[in-house]
N, C-alpha and C positions, 0 to 999 in steps of 0.2 A: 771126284772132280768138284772142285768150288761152283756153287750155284750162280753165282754170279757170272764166269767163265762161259756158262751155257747159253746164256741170253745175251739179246741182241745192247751194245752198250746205248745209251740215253742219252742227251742233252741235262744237263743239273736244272734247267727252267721246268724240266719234267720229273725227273727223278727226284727234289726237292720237296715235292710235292704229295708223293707217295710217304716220302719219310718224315715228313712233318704230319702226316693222317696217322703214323704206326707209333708217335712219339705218346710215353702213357703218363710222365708227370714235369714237371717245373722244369726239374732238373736237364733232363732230357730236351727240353725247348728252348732253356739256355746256350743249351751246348749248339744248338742249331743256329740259332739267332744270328751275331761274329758271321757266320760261317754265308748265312743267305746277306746282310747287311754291308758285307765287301766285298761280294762276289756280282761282276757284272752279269745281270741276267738280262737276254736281248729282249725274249718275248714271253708269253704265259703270264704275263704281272698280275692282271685280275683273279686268277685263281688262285696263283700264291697268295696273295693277299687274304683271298678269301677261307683259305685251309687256316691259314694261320691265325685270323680272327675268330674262327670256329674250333682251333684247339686253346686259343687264349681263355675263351668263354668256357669253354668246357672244362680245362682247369682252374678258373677264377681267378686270372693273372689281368690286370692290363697292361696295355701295349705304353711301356715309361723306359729309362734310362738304363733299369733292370736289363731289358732285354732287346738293347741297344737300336729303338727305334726304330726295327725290323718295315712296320705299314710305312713310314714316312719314308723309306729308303728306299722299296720296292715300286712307291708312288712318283718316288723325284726319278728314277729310271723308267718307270713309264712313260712319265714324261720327254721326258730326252728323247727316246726310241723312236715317241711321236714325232716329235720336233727334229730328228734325222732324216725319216721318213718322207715327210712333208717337202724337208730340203731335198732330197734325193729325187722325189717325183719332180718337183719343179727342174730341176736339172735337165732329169729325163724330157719333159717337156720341150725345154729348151732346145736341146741338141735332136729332139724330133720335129721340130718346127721352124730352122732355117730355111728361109726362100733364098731361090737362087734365078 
């Protein structure tokens, strides 16, 4: 049986994050990059981030055009996620706070 099959399946905000730690050169983080950089991911942003700038470092790549922007795109979805958030509570607010 596929090993994958066995285990419980993941959200990609987490499993991304696994397989960006198991990724061993350039090549390989390439092929990642595309893949996290137009992919809406809702939440976990600071760790992706954080995995990726510690496989960047550890392969000696910087974060450029190469590898299509990956920290600026995960940071401008933080943002947003924030700034839904934000709206969302104020809503909720809202509609729990009519007098009658």
């Amino acid at each position: 049986m596929f090993m994958a099959e066995q285990q419980k399946k993941r959200p990609f905000h987490e499993t991304i994050v696994d397989a960006t730690e198991r990724v061993e050169n350039a090549e390989q983080l390439a092929f990642l990059a595309p893949l996290i950089a137009e992919t809406k991911i809702p939440k976990n942003h600071d760790t992706i981030v954080a995995v990726w700038d510690s496989k960047r470092e550890e392969l000696g790549l910087e974060d450029n055009e190469l590898l299509f922007g990956v920290r600026a795109a995960v940071l401008r979805q933080k943002e947003e996620a924030e700034e839904e958030a934000a709206k969302n509570a104020k809503k909720a607010e809202g509609v729990g706070s009519s007098t009658a």
